[in-house]
KEKEGU-538522 format. One record per residue (C-alpha): residue number from 1; x, y, z; residue in one letter. Coordinates in pm, 1 decimal. Each point is the difference from the previous one (the first is absolute). Last residue first. Layout:
pos / px / py / pz / code
NUM / X / Y / Z / a $
...
***
This chain:
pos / px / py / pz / code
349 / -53.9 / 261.2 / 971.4 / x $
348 / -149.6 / -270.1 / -132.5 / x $
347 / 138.4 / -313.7 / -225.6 / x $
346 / 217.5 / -168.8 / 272.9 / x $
345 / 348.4 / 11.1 / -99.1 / x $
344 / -0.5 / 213.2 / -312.5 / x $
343 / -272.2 / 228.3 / 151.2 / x $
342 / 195.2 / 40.2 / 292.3 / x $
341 / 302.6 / 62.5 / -169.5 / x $
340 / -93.4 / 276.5 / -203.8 / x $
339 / -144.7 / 161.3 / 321.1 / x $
338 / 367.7 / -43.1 / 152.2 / x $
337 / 172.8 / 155.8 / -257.2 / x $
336 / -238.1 / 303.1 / -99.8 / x $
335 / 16.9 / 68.4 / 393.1 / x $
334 / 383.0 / 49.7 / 69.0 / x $
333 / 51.7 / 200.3 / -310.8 / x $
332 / -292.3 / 237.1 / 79.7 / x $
331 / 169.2 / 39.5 / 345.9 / x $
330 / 319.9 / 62.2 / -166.5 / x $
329 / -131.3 / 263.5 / -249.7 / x $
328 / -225.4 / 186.4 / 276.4 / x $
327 / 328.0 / -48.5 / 248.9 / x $
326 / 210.0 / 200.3 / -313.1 / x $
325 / -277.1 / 263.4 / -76.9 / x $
324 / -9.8 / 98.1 / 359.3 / x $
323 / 358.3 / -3.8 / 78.3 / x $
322 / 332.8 / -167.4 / 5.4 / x $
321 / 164.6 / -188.7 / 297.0 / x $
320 / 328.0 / 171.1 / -122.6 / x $
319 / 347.8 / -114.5 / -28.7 / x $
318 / -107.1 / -352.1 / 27.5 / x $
317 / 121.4 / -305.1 / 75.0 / x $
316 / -108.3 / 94.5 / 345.6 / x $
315 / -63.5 / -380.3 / 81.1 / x $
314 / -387.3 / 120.9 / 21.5 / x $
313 / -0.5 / 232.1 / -292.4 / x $
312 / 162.5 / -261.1 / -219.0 / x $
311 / -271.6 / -318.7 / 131.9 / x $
310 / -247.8 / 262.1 / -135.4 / x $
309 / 113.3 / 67.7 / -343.3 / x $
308 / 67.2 / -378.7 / -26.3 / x $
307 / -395.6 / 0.9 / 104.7 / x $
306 / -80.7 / 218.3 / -250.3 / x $
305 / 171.0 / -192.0 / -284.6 / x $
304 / -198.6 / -305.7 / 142.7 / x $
303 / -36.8 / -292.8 / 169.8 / x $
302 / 375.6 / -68.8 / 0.9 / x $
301 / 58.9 / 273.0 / 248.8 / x $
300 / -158.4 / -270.7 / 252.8 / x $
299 / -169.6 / -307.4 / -141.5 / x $
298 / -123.5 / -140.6 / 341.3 / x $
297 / -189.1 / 397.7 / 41.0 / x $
296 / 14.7 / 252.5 / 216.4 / x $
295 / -292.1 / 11.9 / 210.4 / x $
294 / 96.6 / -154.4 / 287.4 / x $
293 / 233.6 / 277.2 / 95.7 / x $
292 / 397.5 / 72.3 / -77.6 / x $
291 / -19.7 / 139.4 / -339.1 / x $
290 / -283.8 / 249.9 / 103.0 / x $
289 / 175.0 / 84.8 / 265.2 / x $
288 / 325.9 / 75.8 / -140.8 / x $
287 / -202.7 / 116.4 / -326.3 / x $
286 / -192.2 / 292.2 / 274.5 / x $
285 / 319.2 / 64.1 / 159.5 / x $
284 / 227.5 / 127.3 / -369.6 / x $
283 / -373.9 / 172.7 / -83.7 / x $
282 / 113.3 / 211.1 / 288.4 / x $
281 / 283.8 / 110.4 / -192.8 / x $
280 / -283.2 / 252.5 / -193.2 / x $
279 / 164.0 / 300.8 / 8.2 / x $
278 / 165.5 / 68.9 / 379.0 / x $
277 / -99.4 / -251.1 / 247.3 / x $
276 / -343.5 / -28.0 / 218.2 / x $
275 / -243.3 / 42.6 / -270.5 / x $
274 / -264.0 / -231.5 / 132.2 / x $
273 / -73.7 / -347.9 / -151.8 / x $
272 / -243.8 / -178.0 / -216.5 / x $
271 / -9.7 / -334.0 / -73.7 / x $
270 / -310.5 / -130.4 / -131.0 / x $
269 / -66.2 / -404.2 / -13.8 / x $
268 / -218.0 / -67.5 / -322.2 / x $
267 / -221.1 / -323.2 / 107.3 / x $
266 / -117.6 / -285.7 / -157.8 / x $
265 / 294.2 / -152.7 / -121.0 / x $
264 / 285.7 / 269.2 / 61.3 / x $
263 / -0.7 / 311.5 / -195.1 / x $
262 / 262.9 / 294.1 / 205.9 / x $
261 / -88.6 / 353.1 / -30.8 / x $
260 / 290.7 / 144.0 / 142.6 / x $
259 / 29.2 / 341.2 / 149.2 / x $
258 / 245.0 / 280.0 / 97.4 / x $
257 / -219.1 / 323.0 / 58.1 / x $
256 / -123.1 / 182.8 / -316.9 / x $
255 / 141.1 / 284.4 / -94.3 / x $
254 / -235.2 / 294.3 / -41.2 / x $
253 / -301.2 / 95.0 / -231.9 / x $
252 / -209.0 / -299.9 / -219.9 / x $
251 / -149.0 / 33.6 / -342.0 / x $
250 / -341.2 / -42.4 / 36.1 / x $
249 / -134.6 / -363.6 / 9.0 / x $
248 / -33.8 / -241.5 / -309.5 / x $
247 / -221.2 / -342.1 / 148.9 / x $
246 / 88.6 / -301.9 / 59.4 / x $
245 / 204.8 / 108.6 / 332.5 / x $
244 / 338.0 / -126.6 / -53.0 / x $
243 / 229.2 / -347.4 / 83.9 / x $
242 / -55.3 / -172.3 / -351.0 / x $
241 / -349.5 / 98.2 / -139.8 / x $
240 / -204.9 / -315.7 / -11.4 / x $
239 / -37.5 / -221.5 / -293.8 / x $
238 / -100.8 / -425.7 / -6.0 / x $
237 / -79.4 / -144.2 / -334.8 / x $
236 / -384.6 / -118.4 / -13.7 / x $
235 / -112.5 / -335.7 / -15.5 / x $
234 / -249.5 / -111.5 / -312.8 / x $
233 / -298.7 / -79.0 / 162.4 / x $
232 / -178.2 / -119.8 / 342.5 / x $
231 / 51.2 / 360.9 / 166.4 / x $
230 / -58.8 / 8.4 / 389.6 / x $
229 / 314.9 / -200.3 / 93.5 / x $
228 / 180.0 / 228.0 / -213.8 / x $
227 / -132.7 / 294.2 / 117.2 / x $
226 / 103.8 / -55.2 / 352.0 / x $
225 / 329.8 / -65.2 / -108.4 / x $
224 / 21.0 / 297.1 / -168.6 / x $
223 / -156.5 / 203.6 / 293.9 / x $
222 / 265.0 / -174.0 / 268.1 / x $
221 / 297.2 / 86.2 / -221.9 / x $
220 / -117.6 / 338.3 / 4.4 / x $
219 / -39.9 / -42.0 / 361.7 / x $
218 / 366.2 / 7.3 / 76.7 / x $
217 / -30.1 / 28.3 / 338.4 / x $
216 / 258.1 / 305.7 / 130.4 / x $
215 / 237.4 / -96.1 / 286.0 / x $
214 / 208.6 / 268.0 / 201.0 / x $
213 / 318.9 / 0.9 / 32.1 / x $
212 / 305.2 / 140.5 / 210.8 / x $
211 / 108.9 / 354.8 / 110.0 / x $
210 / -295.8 / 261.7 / -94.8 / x $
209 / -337.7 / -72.7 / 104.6 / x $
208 / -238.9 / -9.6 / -334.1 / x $
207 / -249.6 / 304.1 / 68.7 / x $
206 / 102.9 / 130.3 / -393.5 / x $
205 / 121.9 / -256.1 / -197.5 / x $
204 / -183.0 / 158.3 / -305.0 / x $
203 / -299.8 / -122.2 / -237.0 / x $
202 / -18.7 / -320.9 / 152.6 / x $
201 / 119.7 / -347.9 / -193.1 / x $
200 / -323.4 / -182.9 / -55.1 / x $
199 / -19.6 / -3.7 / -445.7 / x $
198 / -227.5 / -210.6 / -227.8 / x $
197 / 23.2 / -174.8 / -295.9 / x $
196 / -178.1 / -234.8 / -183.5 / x $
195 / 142.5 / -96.6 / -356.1 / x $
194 / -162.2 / -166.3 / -307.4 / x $
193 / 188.8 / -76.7 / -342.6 / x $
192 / -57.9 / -10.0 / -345.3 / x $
191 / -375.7 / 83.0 / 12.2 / x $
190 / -194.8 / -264.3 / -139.0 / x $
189 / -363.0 / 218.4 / 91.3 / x $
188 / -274.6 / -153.9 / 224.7 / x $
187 / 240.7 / 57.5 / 270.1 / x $
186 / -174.7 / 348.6 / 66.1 / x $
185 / -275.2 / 3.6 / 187.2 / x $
184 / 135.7 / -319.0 / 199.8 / x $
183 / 378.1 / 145.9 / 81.4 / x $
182 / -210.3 / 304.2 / 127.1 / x $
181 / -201.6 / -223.8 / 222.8 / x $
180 / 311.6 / -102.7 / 125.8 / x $
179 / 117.6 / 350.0 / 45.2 / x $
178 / -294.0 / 145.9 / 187.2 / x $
177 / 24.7 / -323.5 / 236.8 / x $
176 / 336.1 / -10.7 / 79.7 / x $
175 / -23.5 / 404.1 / 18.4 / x $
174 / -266.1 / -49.6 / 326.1 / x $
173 / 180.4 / -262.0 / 99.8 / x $
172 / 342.2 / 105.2 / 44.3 / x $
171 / -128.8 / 360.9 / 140.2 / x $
170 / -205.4 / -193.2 / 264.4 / x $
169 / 342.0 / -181.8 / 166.0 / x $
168 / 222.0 / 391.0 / -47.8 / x $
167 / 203.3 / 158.0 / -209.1 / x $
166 / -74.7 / -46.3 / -342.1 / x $
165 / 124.7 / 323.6 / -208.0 / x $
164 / -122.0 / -40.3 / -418.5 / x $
163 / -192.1 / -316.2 / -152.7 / x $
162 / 168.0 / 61.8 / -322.6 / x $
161 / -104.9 / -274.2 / -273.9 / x $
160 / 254.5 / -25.1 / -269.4 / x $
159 / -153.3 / -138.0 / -376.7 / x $
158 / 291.9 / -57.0 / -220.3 / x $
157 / -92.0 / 15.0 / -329.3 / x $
156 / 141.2 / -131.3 / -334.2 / x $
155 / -258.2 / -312.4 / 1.7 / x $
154 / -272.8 / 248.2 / 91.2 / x $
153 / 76.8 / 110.2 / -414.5 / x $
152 / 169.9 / 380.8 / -41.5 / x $
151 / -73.9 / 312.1 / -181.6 / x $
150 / 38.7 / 206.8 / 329.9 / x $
149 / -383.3 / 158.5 / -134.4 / x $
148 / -129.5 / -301.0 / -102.1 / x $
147 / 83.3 / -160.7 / 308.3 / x $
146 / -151.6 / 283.4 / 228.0 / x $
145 / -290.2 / -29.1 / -247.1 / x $
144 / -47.2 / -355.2 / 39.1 / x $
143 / 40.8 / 16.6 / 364.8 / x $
142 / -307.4 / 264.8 / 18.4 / x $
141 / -237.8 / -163.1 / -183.1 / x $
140 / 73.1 / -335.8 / 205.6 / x $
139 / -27.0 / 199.1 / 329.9 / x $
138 / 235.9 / 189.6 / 186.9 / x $
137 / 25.5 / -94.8 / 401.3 / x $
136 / -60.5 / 359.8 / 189.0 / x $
135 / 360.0 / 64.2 / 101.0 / x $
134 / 28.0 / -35.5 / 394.9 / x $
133 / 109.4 / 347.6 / 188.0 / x $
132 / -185.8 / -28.0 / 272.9 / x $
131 / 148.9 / -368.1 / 109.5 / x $
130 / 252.4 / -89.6 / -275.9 / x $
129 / -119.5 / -221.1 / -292.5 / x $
128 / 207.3 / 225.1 / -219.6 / x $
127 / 61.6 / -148.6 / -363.7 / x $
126 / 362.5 / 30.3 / -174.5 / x $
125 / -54.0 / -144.6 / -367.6 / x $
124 / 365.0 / -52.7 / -115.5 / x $
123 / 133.4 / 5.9 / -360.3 / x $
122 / 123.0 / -189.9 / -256.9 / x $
121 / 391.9 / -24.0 / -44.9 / x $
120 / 55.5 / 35.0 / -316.3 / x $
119 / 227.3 / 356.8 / 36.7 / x $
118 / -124.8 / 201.9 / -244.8 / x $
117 / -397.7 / -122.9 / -62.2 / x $
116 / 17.8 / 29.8 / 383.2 / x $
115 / 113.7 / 345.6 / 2.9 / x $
114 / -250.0 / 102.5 / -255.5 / x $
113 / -317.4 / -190.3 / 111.0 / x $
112 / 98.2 / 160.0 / 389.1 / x $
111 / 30.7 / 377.6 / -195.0 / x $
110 / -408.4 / -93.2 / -103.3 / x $
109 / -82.6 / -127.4 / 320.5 / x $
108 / 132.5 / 349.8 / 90.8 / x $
107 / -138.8 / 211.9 / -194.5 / x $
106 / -337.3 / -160.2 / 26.5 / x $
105 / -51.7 / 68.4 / 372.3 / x $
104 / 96.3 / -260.2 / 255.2 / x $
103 / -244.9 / -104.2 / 236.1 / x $
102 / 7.3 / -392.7 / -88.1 / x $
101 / 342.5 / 9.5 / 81.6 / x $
100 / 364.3 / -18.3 / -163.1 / x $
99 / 336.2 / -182.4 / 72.9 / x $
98 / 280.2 / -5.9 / -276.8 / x $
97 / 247.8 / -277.5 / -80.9 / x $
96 / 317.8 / 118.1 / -39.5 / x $
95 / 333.0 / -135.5 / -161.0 / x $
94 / 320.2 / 153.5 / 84.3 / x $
93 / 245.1 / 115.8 / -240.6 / x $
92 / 58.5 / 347.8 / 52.4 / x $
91 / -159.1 / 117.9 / -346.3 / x $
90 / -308.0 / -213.1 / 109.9 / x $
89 / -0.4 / 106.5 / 339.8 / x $
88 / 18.9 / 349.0 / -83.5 / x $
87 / -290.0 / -67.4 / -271.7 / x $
86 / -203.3 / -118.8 / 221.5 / x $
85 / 82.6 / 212.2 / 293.0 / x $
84 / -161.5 / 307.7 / -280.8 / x $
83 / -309.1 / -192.1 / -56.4 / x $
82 / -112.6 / -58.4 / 347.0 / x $
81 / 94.4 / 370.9 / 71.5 / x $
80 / -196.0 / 188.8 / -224.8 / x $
79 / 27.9 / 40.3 / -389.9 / x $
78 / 23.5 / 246.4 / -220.8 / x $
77 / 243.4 / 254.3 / -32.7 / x $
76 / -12.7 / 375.8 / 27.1 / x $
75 / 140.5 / 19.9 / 341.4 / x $
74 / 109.1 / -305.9 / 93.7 / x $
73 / -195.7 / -251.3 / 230.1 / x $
72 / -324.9 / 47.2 / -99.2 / x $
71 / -218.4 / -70.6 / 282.6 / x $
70 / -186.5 / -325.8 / 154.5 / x $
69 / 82.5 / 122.3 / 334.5 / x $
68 / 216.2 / -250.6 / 193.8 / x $
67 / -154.7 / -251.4 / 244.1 / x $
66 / -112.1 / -236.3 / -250.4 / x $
65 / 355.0 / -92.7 / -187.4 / x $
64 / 31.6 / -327.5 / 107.8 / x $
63 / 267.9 / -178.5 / -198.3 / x $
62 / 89.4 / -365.1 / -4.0 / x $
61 / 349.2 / -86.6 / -34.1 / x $
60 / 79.2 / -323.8 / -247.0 / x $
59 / 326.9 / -151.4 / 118.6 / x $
58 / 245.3 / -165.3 / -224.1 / x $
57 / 235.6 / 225.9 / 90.6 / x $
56 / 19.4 / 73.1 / 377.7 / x $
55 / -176.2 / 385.2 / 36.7 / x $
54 / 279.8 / 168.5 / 170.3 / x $
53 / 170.2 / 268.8 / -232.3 / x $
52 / -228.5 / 59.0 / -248.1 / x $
51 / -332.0 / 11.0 / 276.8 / x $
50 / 161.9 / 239.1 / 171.5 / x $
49 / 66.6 / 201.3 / -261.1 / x $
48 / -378.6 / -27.9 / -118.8 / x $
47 / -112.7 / 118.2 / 319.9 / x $
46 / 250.5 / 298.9 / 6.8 / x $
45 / -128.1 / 91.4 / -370.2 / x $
44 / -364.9 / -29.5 / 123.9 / x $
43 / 50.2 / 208.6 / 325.0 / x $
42 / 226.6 / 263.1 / -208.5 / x $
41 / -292.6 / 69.7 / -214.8 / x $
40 / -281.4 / -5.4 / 261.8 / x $
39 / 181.0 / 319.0 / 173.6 / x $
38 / -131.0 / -0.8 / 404.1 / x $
37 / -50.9 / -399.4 / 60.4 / x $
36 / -252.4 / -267.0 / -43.3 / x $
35 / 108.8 / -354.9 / 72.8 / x $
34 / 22.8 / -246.4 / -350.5 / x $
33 / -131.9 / -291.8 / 143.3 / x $
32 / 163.7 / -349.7 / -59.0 / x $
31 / -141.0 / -337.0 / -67.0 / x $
30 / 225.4 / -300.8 / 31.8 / x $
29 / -29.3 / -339.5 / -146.9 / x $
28 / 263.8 / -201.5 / 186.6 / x $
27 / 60.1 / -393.1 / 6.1 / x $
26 / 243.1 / -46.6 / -217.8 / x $
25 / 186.0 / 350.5 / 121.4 / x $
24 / 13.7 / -206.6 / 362.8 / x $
23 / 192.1 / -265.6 / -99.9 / x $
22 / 255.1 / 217.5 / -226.0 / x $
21 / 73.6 / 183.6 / 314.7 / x $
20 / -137.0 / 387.0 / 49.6 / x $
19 / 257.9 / 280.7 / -18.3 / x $
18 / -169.7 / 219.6 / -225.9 / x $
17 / -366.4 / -70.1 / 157.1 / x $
16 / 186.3 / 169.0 / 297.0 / x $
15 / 96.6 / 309.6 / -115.8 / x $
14 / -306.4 / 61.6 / -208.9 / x $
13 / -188.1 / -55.9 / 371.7 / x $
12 / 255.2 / 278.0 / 102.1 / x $
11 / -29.5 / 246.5 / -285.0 / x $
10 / -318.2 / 1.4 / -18.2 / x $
9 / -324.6 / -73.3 / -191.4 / x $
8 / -173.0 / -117.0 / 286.6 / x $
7 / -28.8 / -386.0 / 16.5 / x $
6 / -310.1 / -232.8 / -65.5 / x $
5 / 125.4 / -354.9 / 19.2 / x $
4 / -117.9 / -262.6 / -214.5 / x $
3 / 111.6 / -352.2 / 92.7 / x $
2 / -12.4 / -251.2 / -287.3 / x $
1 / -149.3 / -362.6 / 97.1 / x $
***
């Protein structure tokens, strides 16, 4: 079964899909969401640099362009944003597959037809089943247009249902429900693939203590599971969003405080300590402890680039412990590896 992670756009989860193993490429289909920022220009070209100089090759990068502004992207040109990372990608070598919705205007299904006519990689139909924000389900009428107007078969689709923040016992079931019967509106089509994803890492670490860890239930795991004990069909690939919030959040103020979002079966186990040391050399502490407790795993700095990142900072290998976009890209690391092997090993996440 492929794992489909949902990543932000940036430079650390870029970081750390360019460093992942063979193994885990095989398995990997990942989405990623271009974040909003001040000039939309320089956002797409950074994006697409990113994407040059860490996507593995081989590796088809799906492209979520629905929180920008559906804009021209040069003055005088036509053409908004999903077309222009198209053709960046294509001139840059990577292959994309782009992600649309049922509430996308014309212009754009019509700039997804283009970029996937270009780059031959279908598309993806991203469908909300999230509580207050849940898509209402498109009938027949409507598919066939939305396929008429990408120019593409079901067979070149993949259909991505996102369930949105679960957090809590009622939350699970209440989206396990909306998303199975979701899967059942809408499996009447051959769609090339199906996905259910779902994301349960808070929207900041705010009111964690500071000096050790604190567990976090992966109940996106939960929800999937849940749906696929509901749903008698076709089984659905697993997504989540790595170690963020699912959703795209204001740009943040301030340094964050050393942290480690760290995947373990069930559970992420949150490090976060207090600025004690000059620059961030309390990060140095936080992989001592981390390396040294009960949740670090048999495999060691062999589990991942992230955790031979980690295992550095704790011997003081080191000549810095790094900073937020390097403990996003190790963390990410850390948890793309050892969801891939769950679902090799057992077939769930």
């Amino acid at each position: 079964m492929a794992y489909v992670p949902i990543l932000k756009g940036k430079a650390g989860e870029f970081l750390a899909l360019g460093h992942v193993t063979a193994e885990v490429q095989a398995q990997l289909r990942p989405v990623m969401e271009i974040v909003p920022d001040f000039e939309l220009r320089d956002l797409l070209e950074t994006f697409c640099d990113h994407a040059m100089e860490n996507v593995p090759d081989g590796m088809v990068l799906t492209v979520d362009c629905g929180a920008l502004p559906p804009v021209r992207v040069l003055s005088g040109d036509a053409g908004g944003p999903m077309v222009r990372v198209g053709e960046s990608l294509g001139l840059r070598g990577v292959a994309m597959c782009p992600v649309f919705r049922c509430s996308d205007p014309d212009e754009v299904l019509a700039e997804v037809a283009a970029v996937s006519a270009g780059h031959r990689q279908g598309a993806c139909l991203r469908v909300s089943t999230a509580e207050g924000l849940s898509d209402s389900l498109p009938c027949a009428d409507e598919i066939r247009d939305l396929l008429r107007a990408v120019q593409l078969a079901p067979e070149e689709v993949d259909l991505l249902f996102d369930a949105g923040p679960v957090h809590s016992d009622r939350a699970r079931e209440v989206l396990a429900e909306a998303t199975t019967e979701a899967l059942r509106c809408l499996s009447c089509w051959p769609w090339r693939r199906l996905c259910v994803a779902a994301g349960a890492f808070p929207v900041n670490l705010k009111g964690f203590r500071r000096g050790g860890a604190t567990p976090v239930v992966r109940e996106d795991a939960r929800l999937w599971q849940a749906v696929a004990e509901k749903w008698p069909g076709r089984q659905p690939e697993f997504g989540d969003f790595g170690v963020t919030y699912p959703r795209i959040l204001p740009k943040s103020r301030g340094t964050p405080d050393p942290n480690m979002r760290y995947t373990t079966a069930a559970e992420w186990q949150v490090f976060v300590y207090p600025r004690v040391r000059p620059g961030n050399d309390d990060f140095f502490t936080l992989s001592q402890d981390l390396v040294n407790s009960p949740y670090w795993p048999l495999t060691g700095a062999a589990t991942s680039w992230g955790d031979a990142r980690l295992q550095e900072c704790a011997q003081r290998k080191r000549p810095k412990a790094g900073g937020g976009t390097e403990w996003r890209a190790w963390a990410t690391s850390h948890h793309l590896a050892v969801v891939t092997t769950q679902l090799a090993m057992t077939g769930h996440p």
